[in-house]
VOBA-1610 file (N, C-alpha, C; in pm, whole numbers, padded with zeros to 5 digits, always signed):
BEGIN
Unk+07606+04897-06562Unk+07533+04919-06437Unk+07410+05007-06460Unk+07441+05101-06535Unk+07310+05200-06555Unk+07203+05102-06643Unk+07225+05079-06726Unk+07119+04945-06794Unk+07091+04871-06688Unk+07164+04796-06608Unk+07061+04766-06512Unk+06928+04841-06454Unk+06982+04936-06343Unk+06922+04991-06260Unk+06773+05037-06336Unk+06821+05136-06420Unk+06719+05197-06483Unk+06586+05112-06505Unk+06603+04975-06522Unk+06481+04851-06583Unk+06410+04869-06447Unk+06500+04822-06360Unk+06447+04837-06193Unk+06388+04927-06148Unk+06399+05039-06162Unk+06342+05117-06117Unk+06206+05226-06222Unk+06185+05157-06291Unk+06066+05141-06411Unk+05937+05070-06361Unk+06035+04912-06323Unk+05967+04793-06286Unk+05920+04846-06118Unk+05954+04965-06031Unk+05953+04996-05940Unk+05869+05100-05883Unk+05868+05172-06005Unk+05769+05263-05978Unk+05616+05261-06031Unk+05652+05139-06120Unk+05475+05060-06122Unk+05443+04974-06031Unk+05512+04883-05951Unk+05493+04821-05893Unk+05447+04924-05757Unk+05498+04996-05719Unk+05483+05082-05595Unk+05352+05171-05570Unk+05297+05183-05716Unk+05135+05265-05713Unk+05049+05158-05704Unk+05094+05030-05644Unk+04957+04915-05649Unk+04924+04867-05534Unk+04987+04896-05423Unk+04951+04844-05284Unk+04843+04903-05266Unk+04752+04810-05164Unk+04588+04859-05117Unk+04567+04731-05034Unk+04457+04778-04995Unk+04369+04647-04887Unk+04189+04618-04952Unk+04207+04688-04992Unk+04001+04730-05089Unk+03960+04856-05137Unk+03884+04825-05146Unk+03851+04987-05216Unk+03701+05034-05159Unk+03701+05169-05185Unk+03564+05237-05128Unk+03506+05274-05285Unk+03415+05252-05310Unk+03290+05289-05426Unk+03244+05433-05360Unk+03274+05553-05384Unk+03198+05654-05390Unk+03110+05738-05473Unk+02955+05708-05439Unk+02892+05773-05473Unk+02851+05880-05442Unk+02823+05985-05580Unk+02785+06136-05525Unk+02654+06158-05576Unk+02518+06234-05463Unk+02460+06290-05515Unk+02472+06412-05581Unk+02402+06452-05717Unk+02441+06558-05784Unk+02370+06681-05720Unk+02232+06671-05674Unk+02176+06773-05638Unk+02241+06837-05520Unk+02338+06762-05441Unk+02405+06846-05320Unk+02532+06888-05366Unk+02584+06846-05479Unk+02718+06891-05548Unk+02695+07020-05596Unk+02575+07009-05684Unk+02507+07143-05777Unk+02490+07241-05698Unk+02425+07274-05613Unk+02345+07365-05502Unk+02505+07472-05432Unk+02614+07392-05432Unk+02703+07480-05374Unk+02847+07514-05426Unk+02826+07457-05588Unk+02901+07473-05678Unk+02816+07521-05812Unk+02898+07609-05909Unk+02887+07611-06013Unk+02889+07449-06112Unk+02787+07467-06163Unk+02761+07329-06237Unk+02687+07319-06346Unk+02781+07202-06428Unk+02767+07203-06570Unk+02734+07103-06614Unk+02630+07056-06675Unk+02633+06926-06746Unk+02761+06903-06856Unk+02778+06746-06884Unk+02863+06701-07034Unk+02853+06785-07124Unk+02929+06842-07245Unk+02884+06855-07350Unk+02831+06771-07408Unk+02879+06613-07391Unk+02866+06533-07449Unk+02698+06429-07410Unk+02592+06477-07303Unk+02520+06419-07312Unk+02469+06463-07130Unk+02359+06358-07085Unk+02299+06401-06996Unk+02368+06278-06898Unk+02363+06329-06765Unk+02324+06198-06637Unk+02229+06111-06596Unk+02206+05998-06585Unk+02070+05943-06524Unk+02046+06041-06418Unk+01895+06064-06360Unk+01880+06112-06288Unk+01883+06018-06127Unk+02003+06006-06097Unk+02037+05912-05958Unk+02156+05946-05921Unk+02216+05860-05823Unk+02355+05875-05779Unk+02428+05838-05895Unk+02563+05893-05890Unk+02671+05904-05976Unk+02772+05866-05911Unk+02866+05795-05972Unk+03015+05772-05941Unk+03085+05894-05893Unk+03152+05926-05779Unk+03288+05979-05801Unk+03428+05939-05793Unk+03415+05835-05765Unk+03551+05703-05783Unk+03529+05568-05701Unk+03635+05519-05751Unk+03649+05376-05691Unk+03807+05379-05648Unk+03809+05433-05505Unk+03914+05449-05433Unk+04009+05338-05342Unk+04110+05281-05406Unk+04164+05186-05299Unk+04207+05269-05213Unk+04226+05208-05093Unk+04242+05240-04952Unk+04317+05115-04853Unk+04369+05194-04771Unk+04481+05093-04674Unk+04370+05086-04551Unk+04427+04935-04490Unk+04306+04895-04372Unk+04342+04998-04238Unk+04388+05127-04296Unk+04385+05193-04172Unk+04239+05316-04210Unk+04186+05292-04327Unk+04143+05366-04314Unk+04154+05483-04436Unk+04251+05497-04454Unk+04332+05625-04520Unk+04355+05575-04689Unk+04347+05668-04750Unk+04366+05650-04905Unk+04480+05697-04964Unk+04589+05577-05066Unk+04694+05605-05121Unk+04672+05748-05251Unk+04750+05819-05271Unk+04753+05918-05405Unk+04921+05837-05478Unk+04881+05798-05586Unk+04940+05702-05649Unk+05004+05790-05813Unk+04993+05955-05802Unk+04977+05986-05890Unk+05139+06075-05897Unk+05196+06046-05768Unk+05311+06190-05757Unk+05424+06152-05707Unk+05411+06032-05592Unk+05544+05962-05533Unk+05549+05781-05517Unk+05641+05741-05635Unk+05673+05819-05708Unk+05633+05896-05879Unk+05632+05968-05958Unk+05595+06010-06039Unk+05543+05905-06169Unk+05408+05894-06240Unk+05351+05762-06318Unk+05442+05729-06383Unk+05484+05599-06473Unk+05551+05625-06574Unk+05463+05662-06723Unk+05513+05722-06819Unk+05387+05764-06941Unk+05302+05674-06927Unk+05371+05519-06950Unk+05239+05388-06974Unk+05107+05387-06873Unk+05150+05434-06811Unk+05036+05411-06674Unk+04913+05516-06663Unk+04936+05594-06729Unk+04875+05741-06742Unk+04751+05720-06846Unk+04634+05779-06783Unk+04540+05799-06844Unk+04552+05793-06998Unk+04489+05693-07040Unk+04472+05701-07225Unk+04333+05766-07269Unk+04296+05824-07318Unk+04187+05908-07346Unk+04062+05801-07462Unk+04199+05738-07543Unk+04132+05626-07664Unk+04074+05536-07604Unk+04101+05481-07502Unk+04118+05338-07417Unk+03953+05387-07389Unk+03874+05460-07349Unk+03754+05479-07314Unk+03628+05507-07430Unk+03640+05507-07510Unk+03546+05512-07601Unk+03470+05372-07584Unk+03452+05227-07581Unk+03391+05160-07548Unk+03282+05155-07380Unk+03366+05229-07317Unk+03268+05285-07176Unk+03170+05388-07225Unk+03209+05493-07328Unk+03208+05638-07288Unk+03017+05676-07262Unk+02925+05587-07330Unk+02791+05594-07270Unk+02738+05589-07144Unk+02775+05502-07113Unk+02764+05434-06956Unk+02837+05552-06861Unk+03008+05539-06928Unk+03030+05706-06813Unk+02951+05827-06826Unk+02913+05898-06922Unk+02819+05995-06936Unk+02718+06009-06875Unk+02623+05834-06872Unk+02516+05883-06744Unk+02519+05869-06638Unk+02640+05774-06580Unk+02676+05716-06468Unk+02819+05740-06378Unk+02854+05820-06435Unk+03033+05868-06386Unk+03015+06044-06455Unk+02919+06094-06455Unk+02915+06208-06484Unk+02999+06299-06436Unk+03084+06427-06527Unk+03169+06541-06450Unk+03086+06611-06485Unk+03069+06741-06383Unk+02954+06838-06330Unk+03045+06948-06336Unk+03163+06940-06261Unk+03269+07099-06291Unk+03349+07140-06380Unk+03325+07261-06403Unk+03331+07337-06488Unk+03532+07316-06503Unk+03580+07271-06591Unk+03591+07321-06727Unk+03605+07185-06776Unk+03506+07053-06715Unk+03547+06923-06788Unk+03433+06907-06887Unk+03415+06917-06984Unk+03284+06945-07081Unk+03288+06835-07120Unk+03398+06706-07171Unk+03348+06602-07251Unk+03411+06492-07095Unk+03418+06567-06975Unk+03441+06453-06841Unk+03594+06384-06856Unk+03679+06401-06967Unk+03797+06326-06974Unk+03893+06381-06865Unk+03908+06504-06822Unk+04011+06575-06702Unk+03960+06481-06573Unk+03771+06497-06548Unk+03771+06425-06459Unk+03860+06269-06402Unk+03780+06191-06542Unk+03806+06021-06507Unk+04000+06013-06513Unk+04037+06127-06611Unk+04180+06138-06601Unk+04251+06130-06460Unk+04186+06240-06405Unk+04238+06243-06180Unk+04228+06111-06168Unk+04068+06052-06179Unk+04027+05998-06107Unk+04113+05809-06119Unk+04156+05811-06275Unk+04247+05724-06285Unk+04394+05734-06234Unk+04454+05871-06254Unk+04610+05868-06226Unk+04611+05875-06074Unk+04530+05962-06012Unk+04535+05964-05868Unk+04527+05844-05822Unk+04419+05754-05786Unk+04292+05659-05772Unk+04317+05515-05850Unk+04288+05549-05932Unk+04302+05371-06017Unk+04415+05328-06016Unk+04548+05454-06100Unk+04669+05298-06040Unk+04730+05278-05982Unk+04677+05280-05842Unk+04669+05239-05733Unk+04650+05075-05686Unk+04577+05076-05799Unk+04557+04906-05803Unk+04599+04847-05942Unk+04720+04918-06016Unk+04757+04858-06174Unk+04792+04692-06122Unk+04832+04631-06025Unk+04795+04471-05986Unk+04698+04397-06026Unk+04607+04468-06029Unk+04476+04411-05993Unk+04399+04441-06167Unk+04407+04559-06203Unk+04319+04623-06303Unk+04406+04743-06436Unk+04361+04712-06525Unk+04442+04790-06614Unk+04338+04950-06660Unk+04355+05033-06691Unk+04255+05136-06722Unk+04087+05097-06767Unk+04105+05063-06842Unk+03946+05025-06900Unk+03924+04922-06821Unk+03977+04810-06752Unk+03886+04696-06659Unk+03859+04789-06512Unk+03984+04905-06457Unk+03922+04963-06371Unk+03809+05057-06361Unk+03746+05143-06495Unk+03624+05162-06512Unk+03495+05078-06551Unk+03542+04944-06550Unk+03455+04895-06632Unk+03429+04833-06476Unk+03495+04803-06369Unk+03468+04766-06228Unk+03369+04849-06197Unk+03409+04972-06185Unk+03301+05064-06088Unk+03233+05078-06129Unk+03146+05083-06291Unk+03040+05085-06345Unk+02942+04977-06321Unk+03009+04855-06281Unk+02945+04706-06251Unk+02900+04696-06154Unk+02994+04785-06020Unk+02928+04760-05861Unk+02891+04871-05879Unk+02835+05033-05936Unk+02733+05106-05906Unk+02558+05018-05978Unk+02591+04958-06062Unk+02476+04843-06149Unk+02430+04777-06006Unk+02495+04724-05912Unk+02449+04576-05800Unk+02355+04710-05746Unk+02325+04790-05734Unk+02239+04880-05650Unk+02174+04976-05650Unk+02026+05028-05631Unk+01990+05106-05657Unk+01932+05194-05549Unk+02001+05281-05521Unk+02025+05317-05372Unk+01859+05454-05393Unk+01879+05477-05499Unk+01757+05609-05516Unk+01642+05542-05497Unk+01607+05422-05563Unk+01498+05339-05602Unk+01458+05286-05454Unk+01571+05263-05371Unk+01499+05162-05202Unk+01513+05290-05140Unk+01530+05411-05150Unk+01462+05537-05093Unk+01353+05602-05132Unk+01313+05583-05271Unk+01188+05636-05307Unk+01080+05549-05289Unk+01127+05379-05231Unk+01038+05291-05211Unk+01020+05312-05056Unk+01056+05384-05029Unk+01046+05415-04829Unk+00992+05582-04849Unk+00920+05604-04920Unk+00899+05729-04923Unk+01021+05852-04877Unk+01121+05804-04919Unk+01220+05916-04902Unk+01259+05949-05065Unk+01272+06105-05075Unk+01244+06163-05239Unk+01384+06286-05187Unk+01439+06273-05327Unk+01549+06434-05313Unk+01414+06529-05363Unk+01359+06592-05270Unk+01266+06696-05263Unk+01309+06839-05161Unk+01424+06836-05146Unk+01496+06980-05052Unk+01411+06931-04908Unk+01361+06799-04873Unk+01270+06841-04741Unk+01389+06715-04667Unk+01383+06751-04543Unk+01491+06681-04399Unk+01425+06553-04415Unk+01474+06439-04431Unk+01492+06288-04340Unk+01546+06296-04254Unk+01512+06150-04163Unk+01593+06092-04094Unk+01699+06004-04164Unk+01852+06034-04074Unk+01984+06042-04145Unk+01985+05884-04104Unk+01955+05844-04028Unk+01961+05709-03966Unk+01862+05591-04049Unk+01749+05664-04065Unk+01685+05626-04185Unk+01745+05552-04294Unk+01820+05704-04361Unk+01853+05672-04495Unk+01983+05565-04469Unk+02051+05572-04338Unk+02192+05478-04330Unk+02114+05333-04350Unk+02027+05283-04279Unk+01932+05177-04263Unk+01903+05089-04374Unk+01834+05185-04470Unk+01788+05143-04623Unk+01876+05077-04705Unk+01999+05206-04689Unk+02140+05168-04780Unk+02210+05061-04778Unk+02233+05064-04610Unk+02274+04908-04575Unk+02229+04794-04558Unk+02095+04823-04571Unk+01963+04702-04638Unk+02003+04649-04759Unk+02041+04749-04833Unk+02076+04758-04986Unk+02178+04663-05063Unk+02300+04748-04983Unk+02438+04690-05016Unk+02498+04571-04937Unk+02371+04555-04826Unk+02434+04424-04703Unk+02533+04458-04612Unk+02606+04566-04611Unk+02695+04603-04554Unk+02636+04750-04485Unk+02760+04781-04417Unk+02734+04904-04377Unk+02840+05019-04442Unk+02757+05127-04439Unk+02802+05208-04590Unk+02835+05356-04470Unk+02932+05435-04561Unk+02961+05571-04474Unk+02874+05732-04515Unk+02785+05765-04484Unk+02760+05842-04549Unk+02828+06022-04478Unk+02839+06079-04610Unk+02911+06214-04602Unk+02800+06315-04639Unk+02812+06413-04588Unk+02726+06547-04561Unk+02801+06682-04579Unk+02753+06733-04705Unk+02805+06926-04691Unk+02716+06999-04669Unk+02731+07098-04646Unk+02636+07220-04598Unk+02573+07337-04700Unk+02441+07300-04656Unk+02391+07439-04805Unk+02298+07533-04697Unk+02299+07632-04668Unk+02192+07750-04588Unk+02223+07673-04382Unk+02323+07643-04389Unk+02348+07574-04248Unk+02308+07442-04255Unk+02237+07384-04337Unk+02156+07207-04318Unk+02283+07166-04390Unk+02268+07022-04306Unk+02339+06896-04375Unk+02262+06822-04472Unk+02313+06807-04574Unk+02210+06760-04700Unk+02303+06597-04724Unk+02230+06552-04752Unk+02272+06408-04838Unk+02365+06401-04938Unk+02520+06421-04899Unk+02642+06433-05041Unk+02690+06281-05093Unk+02756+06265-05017Unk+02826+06116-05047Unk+02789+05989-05023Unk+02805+05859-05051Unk+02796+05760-04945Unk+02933+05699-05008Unk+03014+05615-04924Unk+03118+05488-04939Unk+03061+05414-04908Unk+03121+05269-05001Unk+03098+05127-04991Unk+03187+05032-04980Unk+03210+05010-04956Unk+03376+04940-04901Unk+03338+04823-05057Unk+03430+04790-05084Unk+03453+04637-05156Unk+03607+04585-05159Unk+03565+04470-05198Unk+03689+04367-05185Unk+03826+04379-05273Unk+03960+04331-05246Unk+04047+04380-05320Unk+04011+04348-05460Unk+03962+04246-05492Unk+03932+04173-05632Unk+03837+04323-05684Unk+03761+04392-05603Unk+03689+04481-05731Unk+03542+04448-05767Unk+03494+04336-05689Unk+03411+04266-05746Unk+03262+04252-05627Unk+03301+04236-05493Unk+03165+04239-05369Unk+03197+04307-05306Unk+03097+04392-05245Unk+03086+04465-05144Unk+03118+04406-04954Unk+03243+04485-04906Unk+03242+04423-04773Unk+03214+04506-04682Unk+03257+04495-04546Unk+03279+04591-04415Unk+03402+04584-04400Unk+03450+04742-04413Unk+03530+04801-04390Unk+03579+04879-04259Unk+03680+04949-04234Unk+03706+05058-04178Unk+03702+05189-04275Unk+03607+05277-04206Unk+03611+05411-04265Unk+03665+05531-04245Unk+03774+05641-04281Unk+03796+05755-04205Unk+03779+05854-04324Unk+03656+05921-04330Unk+03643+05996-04388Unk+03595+06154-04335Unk+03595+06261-04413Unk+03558+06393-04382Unk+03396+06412-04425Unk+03362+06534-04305Unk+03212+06563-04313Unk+03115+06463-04338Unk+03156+06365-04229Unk+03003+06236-04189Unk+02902+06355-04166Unk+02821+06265-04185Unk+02651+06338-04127Unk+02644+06303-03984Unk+02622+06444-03915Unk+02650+06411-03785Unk+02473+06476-03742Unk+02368+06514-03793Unk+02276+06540-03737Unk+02192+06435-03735Unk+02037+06479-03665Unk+01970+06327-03709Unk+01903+06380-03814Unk+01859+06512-03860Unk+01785+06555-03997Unk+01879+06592-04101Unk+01857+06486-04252Unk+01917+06567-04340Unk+01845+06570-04439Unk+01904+06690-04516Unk+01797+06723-04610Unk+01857+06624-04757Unk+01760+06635-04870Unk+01767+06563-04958Unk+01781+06616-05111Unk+01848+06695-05166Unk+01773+06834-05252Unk+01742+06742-05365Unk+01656+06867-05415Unk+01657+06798-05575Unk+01756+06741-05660Unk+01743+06740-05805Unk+01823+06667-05906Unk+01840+06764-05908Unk+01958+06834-05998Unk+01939+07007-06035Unk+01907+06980-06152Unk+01918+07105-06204Unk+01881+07136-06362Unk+01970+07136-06398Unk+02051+07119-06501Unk+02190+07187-06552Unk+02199+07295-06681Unk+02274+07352-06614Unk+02289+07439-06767Unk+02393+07409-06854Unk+02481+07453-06989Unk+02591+07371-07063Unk+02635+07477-07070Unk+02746+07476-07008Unk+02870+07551-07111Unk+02814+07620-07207Unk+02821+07697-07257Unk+02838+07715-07443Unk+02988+07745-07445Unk+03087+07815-07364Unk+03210+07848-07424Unk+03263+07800-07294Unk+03457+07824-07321Unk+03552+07754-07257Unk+03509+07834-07083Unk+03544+07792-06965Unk+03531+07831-06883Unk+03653+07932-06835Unk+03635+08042-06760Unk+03716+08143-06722Unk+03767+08099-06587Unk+03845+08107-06555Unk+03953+08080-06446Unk+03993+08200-06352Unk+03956+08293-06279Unk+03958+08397-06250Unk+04041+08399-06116
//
């Protein structure tokens, strides 16, 4: 009996981190990440200067996002492989960049961002095809480029928020969610979501429930930051 069960419930707890309805593509600007965090470039290299990945989140059609990382607990196989990424690891460096401090070569990051986040959809995508997804639908768009072609620039100066929703969803064809944190009281330009399809592959319309929408009509845009590097391990205080 125990030889049974045990297979089952193996076969059970992979199967159980894969339910979803689509996924949200979130992109982060860095200059509103930087400005109210301590921030570090890669050791391992620089960012394009544009939006950056911060995951490719499946999500249930209510809205709400599974954590696929704790109940119930991964099995080893499912768990971030560190080797498995060396064929990405360029492309993540300028395009899936980690900025906080103490991920210097970004592996802790994409690590969350897989055990939490990616197998969530082990159905659908195995580690390296689920980064190799979100690197493909941040490629369909260039969300900096049809704002700097509307004269909108990350220059620290206020747009219109309605504006920039306009462009984006010019962009992506859809309509996209954008998120806002606060630097000196202004709402600055942090996030946007993009809904896409369970496959991983086009962008749809979704339902969104996310934290800190942009709720003014001016937001500001900041710069790229500068980054500084590490030189030593980070302190934890």
């Amino acid at each position: 009996m125990i030889r049974l069960v045990l297979p089952f419930l193996l076969v059970f707890s992979a199967t159980a981190t894969s339910s979803y309805d689509y996924f949200h593509l979130v992109l982060q600007w860095p200059g509103s990440f930087c400005n109210v965090n301590r921030c570090y470039r890669m050791s391992t290299g620089y960012p394009k200067k544009n939006f950056t990945i911060h995951g490719l989140w499946p999500a249930f059609r209510n809205g709400t996002f599974p954590s696929c990382d704790k109940n119930p607990p991964l099995p080893p196989a499912s768990r971030y492989n560190e080797s498995q990424m060396h064929p990405l690891e360029k492309m993540m460096i300028q395009h899936w960049h980690s900025f906080r401090c103490p991920s210097s070569d970004g592996h802790s990051f994409w690590r969350h961002e897989w055990d939490k986040h990616g197998t969530c959809s082990l159905s659908r995508f195995d580690q390296l095809s689920y980064f190799k997804a979100a690197l493909k639908l941040k490629n369909k768009v260039d969300i900096l480029l049809r704002l700097n072609e509307r004269n909108i620039f990350p220059d620290n100066d206020p747009y219109s928020s309605m504006r920039i929703f306009q462009i984006i969803r010019r962009e992506v064809s859809y309509k996209p969610a954008m998120q806002c944190n606060t630097k000196s009281g202004k709402q600055q330009l942090y996030q946007i979501h993009i809904c896409v399809n369970k496959q991983g592959k086009e962008f749809i319309d979704c339902k969104v429930r996310i934290k800190r929408k942009c709720t003014v009509s001016q937001i500001v845009f900041p710069r790229f930051p500068k980054f500084r590097y590490a030189k030593y391990p980070c302190l934890t205080s």
